[in-house]
C-alpha positions as CSV (number, residue, x, y, z in Angstrom):
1,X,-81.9,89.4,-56.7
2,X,-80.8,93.2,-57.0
3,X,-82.5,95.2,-59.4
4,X,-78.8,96.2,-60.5
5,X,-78.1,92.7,-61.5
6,X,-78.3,92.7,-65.5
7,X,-80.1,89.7,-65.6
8,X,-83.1,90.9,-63.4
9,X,-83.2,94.4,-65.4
10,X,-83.2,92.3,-68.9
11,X,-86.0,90.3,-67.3
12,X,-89.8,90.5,-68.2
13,X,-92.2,92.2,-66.0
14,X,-93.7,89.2,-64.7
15,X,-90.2,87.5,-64.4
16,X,-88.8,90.1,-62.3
17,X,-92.4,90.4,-59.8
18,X,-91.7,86.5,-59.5
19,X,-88.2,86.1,-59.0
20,X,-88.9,89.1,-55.9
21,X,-91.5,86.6,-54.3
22,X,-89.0,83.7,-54.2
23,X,-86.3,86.0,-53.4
24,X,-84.1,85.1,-50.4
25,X,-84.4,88.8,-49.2
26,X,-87.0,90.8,-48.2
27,X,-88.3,92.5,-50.8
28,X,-90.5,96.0,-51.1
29,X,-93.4,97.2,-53.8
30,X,-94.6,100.8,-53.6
31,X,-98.7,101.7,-54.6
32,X,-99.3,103.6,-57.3
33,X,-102.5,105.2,-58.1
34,X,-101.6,106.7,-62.0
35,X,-98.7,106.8,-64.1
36,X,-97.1,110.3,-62.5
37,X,-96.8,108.2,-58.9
38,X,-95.3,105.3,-61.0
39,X,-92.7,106.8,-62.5
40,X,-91.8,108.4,-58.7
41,X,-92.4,105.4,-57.4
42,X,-89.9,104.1,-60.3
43,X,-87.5,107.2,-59.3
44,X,-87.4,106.6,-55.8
45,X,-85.5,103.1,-56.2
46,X,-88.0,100.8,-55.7
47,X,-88.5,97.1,-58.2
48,X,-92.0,96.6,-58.3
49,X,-95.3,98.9,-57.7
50,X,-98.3,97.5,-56.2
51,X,-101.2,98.7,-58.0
52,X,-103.5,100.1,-55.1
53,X,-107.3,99.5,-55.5
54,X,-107.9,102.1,-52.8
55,X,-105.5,104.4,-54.2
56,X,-106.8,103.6,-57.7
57,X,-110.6,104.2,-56.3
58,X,-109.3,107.6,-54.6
59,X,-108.4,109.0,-57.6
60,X,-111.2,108.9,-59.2
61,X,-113.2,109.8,-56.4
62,X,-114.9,106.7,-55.6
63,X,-115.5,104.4,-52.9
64,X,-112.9,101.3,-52.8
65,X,-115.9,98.6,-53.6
66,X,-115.9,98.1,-56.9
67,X,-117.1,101.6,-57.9
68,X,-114.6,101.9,-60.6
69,X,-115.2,99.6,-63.0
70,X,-112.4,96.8,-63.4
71,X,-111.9,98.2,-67.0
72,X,-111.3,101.8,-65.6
73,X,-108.6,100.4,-63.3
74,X,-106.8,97.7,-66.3
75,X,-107.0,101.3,-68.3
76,X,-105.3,103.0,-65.3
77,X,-102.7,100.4,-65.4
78,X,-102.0,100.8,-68.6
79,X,-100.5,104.6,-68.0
80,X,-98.9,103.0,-64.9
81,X,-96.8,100.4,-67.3
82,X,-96.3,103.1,-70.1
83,X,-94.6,105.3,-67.9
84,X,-92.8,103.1,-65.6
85,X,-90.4,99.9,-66.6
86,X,-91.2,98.3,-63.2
87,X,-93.6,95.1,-62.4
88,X,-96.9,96.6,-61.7
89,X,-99.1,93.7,-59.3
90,X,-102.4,94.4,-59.3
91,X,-104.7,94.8,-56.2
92,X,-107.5,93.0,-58.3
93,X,-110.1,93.2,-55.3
94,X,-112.4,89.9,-55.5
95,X,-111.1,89.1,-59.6
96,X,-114.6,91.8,-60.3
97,X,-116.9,88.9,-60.2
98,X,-117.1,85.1,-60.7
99,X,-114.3,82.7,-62.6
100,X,-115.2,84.0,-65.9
101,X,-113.9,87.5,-64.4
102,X,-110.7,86.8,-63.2
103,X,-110.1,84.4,-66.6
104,X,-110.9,87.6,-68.7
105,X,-109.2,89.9,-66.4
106,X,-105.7,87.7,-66.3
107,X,-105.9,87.8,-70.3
108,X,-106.4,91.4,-70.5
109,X,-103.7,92.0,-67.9
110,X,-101.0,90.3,-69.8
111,X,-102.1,92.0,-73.0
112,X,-100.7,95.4,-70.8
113,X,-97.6,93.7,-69.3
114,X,-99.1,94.0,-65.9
115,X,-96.7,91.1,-63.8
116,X,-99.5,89.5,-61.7
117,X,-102.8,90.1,-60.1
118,X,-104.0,89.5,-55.9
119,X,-107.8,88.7,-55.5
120,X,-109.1,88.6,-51.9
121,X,-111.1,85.7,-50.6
122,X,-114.2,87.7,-50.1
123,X,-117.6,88.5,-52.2
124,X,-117.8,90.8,-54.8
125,X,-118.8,93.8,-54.8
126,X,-116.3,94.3,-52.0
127,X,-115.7,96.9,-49.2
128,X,-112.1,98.2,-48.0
129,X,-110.8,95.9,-45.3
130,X,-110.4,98.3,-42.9
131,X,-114.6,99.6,-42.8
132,X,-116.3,97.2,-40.8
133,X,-114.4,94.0,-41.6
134,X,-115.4,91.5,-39.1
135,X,-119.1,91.9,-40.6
136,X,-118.0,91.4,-44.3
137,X,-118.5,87.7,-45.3
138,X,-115.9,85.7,-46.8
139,X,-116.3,83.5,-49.7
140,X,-117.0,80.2,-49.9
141,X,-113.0,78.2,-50.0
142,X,-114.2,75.8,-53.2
143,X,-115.5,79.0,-55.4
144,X,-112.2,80.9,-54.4
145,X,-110.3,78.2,-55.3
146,X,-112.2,78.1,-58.7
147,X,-111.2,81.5,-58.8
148,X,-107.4,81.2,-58.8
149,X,-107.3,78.3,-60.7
150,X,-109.2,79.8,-63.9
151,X,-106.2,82.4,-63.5
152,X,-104.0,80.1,-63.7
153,X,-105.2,78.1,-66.2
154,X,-105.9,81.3,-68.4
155,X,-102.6,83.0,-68.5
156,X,-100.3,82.4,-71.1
157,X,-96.9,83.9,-69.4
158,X,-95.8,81.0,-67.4
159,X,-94.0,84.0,-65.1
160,X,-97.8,85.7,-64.4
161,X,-98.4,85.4,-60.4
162,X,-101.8,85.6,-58.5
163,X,-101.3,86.1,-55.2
164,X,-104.3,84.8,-52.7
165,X,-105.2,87.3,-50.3
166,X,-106.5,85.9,-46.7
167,X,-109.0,88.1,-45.1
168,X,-110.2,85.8,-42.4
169,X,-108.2,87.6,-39.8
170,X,-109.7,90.4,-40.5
171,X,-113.4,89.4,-40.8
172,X,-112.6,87.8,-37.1
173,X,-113.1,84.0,-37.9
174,X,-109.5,83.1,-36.0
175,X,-105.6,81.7,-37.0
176,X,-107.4,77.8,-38.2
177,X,-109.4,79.3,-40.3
178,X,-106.9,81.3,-41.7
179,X,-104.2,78.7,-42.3
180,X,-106.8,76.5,-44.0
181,X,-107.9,79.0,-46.3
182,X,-104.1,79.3,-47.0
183,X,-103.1,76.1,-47.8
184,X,-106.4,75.6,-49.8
185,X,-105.2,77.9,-51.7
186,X,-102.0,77.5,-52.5
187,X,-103.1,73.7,-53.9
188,X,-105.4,75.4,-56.1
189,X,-102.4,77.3,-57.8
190,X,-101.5,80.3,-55.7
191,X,-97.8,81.5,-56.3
192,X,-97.6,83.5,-53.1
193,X,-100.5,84.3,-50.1
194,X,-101.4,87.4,-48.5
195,X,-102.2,87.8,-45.1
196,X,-103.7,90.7,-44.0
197,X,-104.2,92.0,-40.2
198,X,-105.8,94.9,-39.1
199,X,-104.2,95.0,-35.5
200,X,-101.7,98.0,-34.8
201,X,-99.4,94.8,-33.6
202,X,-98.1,91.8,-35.4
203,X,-98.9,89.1,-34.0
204,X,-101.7,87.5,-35.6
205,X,-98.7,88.3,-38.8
206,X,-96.0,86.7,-37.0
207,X,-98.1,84.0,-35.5
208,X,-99.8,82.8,-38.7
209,X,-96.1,83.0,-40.6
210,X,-94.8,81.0,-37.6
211,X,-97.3,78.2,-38.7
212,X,-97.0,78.5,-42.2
213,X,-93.3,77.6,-41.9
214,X,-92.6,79.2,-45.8
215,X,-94.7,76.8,-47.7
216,X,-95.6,79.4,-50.2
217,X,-94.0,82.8,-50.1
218,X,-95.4,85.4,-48.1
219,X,-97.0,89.0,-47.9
220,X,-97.4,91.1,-46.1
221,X,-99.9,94.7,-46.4
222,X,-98.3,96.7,-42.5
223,X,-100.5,99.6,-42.6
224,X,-101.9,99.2,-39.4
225,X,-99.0,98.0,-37.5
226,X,-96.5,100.4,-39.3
227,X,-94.8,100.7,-36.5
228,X,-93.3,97.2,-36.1
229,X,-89.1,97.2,-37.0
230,X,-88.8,95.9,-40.6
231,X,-85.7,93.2,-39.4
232,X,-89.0,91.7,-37.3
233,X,-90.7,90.7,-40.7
234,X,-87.4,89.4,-42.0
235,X,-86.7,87.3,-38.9
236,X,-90.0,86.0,-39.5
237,X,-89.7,84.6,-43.1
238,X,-91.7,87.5,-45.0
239,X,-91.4,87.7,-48.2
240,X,-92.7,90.7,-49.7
241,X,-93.8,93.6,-48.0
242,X,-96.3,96.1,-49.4
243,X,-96.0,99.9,-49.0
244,X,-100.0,99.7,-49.5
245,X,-101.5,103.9,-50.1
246,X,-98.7,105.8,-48.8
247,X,-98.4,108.3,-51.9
248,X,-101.9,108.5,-52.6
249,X,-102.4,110.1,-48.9
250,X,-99.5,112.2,-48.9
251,X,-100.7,113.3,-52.4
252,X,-104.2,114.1,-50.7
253,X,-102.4,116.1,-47.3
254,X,-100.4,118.7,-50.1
255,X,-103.3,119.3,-51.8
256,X,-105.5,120.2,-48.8
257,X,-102.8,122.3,-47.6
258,X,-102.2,124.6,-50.9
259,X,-105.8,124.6,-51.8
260,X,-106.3,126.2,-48.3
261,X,-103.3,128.5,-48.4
262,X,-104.5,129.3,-52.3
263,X,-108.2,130.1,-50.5
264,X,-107.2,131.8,-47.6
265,X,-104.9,133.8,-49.0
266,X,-106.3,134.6,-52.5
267,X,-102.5,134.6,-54.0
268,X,-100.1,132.2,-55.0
269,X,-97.0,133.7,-54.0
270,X,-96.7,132.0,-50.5
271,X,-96.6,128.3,-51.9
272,X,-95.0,128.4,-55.5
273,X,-91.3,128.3,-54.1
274,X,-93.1,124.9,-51.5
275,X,-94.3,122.9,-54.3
276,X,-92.8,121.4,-57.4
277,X,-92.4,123.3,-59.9
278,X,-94.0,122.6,-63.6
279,X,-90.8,122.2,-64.6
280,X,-90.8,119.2,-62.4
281,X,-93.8,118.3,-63.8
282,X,-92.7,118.5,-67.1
283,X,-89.3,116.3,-66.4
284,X,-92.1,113.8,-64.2
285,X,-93.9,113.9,-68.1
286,X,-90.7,113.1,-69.8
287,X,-90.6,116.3,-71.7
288,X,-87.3,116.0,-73.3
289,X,-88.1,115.0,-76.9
290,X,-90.6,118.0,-76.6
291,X,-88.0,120.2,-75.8
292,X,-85.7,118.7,-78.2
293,X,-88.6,119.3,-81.0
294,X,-89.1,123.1,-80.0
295,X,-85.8,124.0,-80.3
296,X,-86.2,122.2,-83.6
297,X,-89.2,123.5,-84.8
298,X,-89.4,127.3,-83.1
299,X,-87.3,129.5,-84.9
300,X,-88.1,131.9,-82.3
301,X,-86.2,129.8,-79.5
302,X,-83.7,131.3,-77.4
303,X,-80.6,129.9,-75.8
304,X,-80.7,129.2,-72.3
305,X,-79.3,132.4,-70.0
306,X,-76.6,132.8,-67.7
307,X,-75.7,134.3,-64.5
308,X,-72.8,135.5,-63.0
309,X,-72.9,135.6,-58.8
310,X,-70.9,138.3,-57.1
311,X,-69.2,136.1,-54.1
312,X,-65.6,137.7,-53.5
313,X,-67.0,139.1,-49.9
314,X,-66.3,138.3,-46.6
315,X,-69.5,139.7,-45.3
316,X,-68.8,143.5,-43.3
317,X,-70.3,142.5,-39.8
318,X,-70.2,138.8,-40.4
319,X,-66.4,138.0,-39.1
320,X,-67.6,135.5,-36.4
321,X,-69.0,133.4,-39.1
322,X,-66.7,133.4,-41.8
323,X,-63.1,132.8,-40.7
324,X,-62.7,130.2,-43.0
325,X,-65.5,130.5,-45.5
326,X,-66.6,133.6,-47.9
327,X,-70.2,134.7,-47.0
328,X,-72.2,132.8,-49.7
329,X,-71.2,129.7,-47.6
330,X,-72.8,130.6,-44.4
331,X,-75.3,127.7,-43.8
332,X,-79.1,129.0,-44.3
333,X,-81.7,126.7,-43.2
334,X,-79.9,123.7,-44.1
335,X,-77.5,124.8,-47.2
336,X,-75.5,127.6,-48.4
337,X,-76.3,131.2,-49.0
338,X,-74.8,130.0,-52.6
339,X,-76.8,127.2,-53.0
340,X,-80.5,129.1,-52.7
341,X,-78.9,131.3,-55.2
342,X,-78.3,128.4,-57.8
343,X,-81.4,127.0,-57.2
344,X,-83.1,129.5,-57.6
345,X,-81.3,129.7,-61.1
346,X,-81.7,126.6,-61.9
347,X,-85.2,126.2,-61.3
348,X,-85.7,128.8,-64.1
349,X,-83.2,126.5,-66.3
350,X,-80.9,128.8,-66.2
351,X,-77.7,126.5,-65.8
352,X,-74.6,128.2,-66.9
353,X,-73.6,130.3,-63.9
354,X,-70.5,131.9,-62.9
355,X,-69.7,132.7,-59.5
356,X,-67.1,135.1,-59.0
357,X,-65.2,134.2,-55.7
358,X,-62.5,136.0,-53.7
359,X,-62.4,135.5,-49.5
360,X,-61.6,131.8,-49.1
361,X,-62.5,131.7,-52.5
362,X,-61.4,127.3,-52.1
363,X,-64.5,127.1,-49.3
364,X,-67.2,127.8,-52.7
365,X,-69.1,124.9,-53.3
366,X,-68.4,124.6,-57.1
367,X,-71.2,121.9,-57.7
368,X,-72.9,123.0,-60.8
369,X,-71.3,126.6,-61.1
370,X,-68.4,127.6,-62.6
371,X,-66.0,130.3,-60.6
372,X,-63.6,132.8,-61.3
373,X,-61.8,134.4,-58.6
374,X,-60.8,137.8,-58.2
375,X,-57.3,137.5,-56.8
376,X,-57.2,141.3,-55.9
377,X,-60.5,141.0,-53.9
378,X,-58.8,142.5,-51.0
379,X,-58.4,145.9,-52.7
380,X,-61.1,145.9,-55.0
381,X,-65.1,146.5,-54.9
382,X,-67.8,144.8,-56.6
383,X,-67.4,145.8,-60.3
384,X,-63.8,144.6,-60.5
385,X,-65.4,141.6,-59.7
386,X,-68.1,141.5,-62.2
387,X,-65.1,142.7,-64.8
388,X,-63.6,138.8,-63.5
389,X,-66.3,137.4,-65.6
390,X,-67.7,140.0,-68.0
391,X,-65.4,138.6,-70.9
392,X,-66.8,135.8,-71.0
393,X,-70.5,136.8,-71.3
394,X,-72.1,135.2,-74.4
395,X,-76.1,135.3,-74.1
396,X,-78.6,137.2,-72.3
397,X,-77.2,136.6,-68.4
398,X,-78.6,138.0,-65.4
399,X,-75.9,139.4,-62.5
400,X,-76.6,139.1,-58.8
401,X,-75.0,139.5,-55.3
402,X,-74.3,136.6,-54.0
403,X,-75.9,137.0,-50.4
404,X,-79.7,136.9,-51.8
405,X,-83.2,135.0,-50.6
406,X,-85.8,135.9,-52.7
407,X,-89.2,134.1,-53.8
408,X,-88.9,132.1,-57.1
409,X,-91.3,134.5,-59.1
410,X,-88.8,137.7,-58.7
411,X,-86.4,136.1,-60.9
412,X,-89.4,135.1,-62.9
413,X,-90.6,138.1,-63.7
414,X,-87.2,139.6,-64.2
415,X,-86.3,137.2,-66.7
416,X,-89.5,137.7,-68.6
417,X,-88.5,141.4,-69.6
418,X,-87.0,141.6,-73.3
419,X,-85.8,145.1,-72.6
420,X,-81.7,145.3,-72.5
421,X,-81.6,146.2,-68.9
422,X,-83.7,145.6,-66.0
423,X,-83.3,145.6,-62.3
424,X,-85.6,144.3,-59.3
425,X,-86.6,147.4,-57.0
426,X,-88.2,146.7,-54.0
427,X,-90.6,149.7,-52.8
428,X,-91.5,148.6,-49.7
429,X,-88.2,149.8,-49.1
430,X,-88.3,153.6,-49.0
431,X,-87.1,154.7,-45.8
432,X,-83.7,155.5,-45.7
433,X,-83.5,155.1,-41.6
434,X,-81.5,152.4,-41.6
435,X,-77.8,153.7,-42.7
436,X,-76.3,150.4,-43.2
437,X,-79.0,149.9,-46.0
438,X,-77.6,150.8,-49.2
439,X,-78.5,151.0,-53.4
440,X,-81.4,152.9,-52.6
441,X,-83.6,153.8,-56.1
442,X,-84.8,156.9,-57.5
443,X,-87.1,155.7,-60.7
444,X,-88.7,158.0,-63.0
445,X,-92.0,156.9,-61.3
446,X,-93.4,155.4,-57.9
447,X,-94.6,151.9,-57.4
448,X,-98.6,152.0,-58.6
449,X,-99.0,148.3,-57.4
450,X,-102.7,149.1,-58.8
451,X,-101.5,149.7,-62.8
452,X,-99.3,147.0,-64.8
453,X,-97.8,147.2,-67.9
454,X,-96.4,150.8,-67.1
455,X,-92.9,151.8,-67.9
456,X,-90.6,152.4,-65.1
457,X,-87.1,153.6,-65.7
458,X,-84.3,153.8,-63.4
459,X,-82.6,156.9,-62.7
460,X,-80.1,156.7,-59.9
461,X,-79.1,154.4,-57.5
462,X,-77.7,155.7,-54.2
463,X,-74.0,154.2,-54.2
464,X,-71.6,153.5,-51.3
465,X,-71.0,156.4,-48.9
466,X,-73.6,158.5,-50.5
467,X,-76.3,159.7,-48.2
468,X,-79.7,157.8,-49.7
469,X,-81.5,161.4,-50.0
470,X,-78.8,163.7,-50.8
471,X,-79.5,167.0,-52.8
472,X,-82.8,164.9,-54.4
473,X,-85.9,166.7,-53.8
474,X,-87.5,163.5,-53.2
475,X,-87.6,160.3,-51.2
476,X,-86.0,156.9,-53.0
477,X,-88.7,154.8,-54.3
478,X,-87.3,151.5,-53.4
479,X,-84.4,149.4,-53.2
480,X,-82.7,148.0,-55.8
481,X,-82.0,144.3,-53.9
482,X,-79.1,142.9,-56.3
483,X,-80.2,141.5,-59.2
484,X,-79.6,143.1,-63.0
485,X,-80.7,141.4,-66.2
486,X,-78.6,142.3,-69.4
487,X,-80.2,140.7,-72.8
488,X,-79.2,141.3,-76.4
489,X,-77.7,144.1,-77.5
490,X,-77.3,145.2,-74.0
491,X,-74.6,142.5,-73.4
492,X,-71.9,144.0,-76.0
493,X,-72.9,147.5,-74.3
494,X,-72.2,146.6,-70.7
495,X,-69.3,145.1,-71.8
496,X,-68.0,148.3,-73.2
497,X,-68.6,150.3,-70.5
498,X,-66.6,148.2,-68.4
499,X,-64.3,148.3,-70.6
500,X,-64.2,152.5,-70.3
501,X,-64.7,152.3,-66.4
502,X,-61.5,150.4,-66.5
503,X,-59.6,153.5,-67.5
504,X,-61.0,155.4,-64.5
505,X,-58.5,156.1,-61.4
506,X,-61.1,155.0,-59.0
507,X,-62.2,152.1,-61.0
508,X,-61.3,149.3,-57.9
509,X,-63.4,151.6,-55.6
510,X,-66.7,151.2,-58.0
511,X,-69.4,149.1,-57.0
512,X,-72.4,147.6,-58.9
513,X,-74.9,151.3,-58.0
514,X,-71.9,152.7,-59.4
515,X,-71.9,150.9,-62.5
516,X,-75.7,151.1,-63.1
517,X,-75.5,154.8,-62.6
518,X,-73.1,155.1,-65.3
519,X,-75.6,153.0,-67.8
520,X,-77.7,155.6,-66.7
521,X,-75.4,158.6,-67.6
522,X,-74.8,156.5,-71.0
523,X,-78.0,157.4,-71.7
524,X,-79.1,153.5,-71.6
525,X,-82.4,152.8,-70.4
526,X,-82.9,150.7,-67.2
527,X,-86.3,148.9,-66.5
528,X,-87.4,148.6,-63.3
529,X,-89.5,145.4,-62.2
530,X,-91.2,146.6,-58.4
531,X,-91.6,143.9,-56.0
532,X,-92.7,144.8,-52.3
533,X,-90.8,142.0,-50.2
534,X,-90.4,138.5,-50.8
535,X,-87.0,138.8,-50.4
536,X,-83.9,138.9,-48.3
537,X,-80.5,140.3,-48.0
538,X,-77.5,139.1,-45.4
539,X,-75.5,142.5,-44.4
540,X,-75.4,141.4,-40.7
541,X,-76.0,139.3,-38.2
542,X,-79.4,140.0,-37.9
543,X,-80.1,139.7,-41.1
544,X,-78.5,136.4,-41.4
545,X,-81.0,135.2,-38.5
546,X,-83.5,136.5,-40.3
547,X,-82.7,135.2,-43.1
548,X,-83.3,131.2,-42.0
549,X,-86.8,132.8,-40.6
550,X,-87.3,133.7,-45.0
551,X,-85.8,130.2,-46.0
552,X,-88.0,127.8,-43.7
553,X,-91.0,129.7,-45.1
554,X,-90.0,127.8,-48.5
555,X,-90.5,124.6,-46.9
556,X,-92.0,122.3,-49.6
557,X,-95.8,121.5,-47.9
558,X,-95.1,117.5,-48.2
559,X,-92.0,118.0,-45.8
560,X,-94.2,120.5,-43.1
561,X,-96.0,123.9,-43.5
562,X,-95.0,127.4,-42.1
563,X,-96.3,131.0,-43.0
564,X,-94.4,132.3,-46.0
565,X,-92.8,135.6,-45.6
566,X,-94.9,138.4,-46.1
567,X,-94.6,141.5,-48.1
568,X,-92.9,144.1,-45.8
């Protein structure tokens, strides 16, 4: 049954757990440990979620025997059903005690919409089956079977499954015993069995499924022999397979990797841009009503902001590479120049953005963006370009080339200024050796990375064909790397002055230094947010290898680690 079909996605809980077990196909259930993983687990495409009593246990802290209480975990399950649609079967351990347990624990499972429960034939309190578990003694087969038939007898959903769990492999007492246990209990009321193996092979798996011969469906927990092809379990007449603690230990490997990082490094800037951000989080929360409330509700709300990305280049240098794509779409680590750039945006929900294209202007990837191109890119520079989209500025937008890496805070910062216009100067970036590098900064003060909260105005940016240092008494104090904000009032200002640049011969000649310098001469005040690296620009080859050094450096830590790019 596919979990498209509208009659399994109009189906209860415990319908849609049961109709899985008798399913022709093979079917698949993810652990979940709280109601965050569920909804993931939800997300990821998965039916049903198998409600992991290690992964529960780890949570909290605890030991898997029975350390969390068996109300902690139906409270646990509770989350897990609020924030997920799916089936949610329960790892239920031993039922938490004797008959009277697993009655009690059945009704109070239904009374949360949890779709079934699996209880393991061994004694309670119990320990995980992989410490020790040939020395862990089974259960006696009559007071198990009393066990799964007060289930059954207590639930009231006719569609509620138990599922008996066979540990006898495990505890080393041989196939017989195994296949008795089986059949004893699926007579006393079973709806599926579980047989578990701790060999890195299947056999004893395929071996006991071979006898069975599909009397009952059957499950299967591959942890240890994870490395068996999945067709081999389908061949073999498995029906259910259990993705058993996978998210719970991946959870556990990113956390000991950033809390290290965090330690060692007593910042946060090398793993923000690596791990979800709390916007994620937020989304994972299902924050949209709250967001709908606080735009109803805070008068003091703004609109989302815009962008506008300056892509009509080929890239000076670059001709090798972009015969028959503009420079933006030069592949970084995996994706486009572009696409950093509107992630980046977007991860600071900025989602109306403009890219202004030119060179091979129908090689832009226009997922998500909107672009204008500058038909005259050929004979024009960068503020033509910008003039494209300036029109059609409405709200507080920040304007960026389009060749840019840079760490997710920069933009951050930038966008947290409420001053009309700000710029991002980098003052690591003070040597003008390097003639190729351009927009060097003059500020009305150096970077004091000691103070915060002083006022930093820019006063001149060094402009195309103009020497870095020429006829200043002293050296630039950074580079400005490409990006400008413009918020309210300042908006209807810059678009004036493009307006009045228009009217000047040279105006296809001007670039963006060129424009901010003439803000400047306006007598408009330019902020100036320092940064000292985290950042990259592609002028040239070089810099195009480097930057793929910068963009594997953002690797989330789930997907592998690398050292982050340091402050140069």
């Amino acid at each position: 049954m596919n979990a498209m079909d509208p009659v399994f996605s109009t189906a209860s809980r415990s319908a849609r757990l049961r109709q899985m077990l008798l399913s022709n196909a093979l079917e698949f259930i993810m652990e979940a440990h709280n109601g965050l993983s569920a909804r993931i687990v939800r997300e990821a495409g998965f039916k049903a979620i198998w409600g992991s009593g290690l992964a529960i246990s780890a949570q909290y802290g605890v030991r898997d025997n029975n350390e969390a209480s068996w109300t902690q975990v139906v409270d646990t399950l509770e989350f897990m059903a609020d924030a997920s649609d799916l089936p949610i079967l329960l790892d239920g351990d031993t039922g938490y005690g004797n008959f009277n347990n697993v009655r009690r624990l059945v009704r109070k499972l239904e009374q949360r919409g949890i779709a079934g429960v699996c209880i393991e034939d061994k004694q309670f309190p119990k320990t995980n089956s992989f410490i020790d578990g040939e020395r862990q003694p089974l259960a006696e087969i009559d007071e198990f079977c009393g066990k799964i038939k007060a289930g059954k007898d207590s639930q009231t959903d006719d569609n509620f499954s138990i599922v008996a769990r066979v540990e006898a492999l495990i505890a080393g007492w041989g196939m017989d015993e195994a296949l008795r246990r089986a059949e004893a209990y699926r007579q006393a009321g079973a709806d599926a069995i579980l047989i578990h193996s701790k060999l890195s092979r299947p056999d004893e798996i395929l071996a006991f499924a071979r006898e069975w011969a599909g009397r009952a469906p059957l499950v299967i927990v591959p942890t240890k022999y994870y490395s068996t092809p999945t067709d081999v379990f389908r061949k073999a007449g498995i029906s259910m397979v259990i993705w058993a603690n996978h998210l719970i230990r991946v959870a556990a490997s990113s956390m000991q990797a950033v809390a290290r990082e965090i330690h060692d490094s007593e910042t946060l800037v090398n793993v923000e841009d690596r791990i979800a951000s709390v916007n994620e989080i937020f989304r994972l929360q299902d924050a949209a009503e709250y967001s709908a409330a606080e735009k109803m509700y805070l008068s003091g709300s703004q609109a989302p902001g815009a962008a506008v990305v300056l892509a009509a280049g080929r890239g000076t240098g670059l001709e090798p590479l972009t015969e028959d794509r503009p420079k933006v779409m030069l592949p970084v680590a995996g994706k486009p120049l572009l696409r950093w750039l509107v992630d980046a945006f977007k991860k600071q929900s900025i989602n109306d953005i403009t890219v202004v294209g030119g060179y091979q202007a129908q090689a832009i990837d226009t997922a998500g963006v909107k672009l204008v191109v500058n038909e005259r890119h050929a004979q024009t520079g960068e503020l033509a370009s910008l003039a494209c989209a300036a029109d059609g500025l409405q709200t507080d937008t920040v304007i960026a080339y389009g060749d840019l890496l840079f760490r997710s805070y920069i933009l951050r910062d930038l966008l947290e200024s409420d001053a009309p216009f700000s710029v991002v100067v980098d003052s690591s970036h003070t040597a003008p050796s390097n003639r190729s590098v351009r927009d060097f900064a003059y500020c009305s003060a150096p970077d004091d990375r000691d103070l915060f909260g002083q006022k930093v105005l820019l006063r001149h940016v060094a402009s195309k064909g103009e020497e870095p240092d020429a006829g200043r008494a002293q050296a630039p104090h950074g580079r400005w790397i490409g990006l400008l904000s413009v918020r309210g009032t300042g908006r209807e200002r810059l678009q004036a002055l493009i307006g009045e640049l228009r009217g000047r011969d040279d105006f296809d000649t001007l670039d963006m230094p060129a424009l901010l310098n003439a803000l400047v001469e306006a007598g408009e005040e330019i902020e100036v947010k320092y940064v000292h690296g985290h950042w990259r620009g592609v002028n040239d080859l070089e810099d195009f290898r480097r930057a793929g050094d910068f963009a594997h450096a953002q690797t989330p830590f789930a997907l592998g680690t690398t050292d982050g790019e340091e402050a140069r």
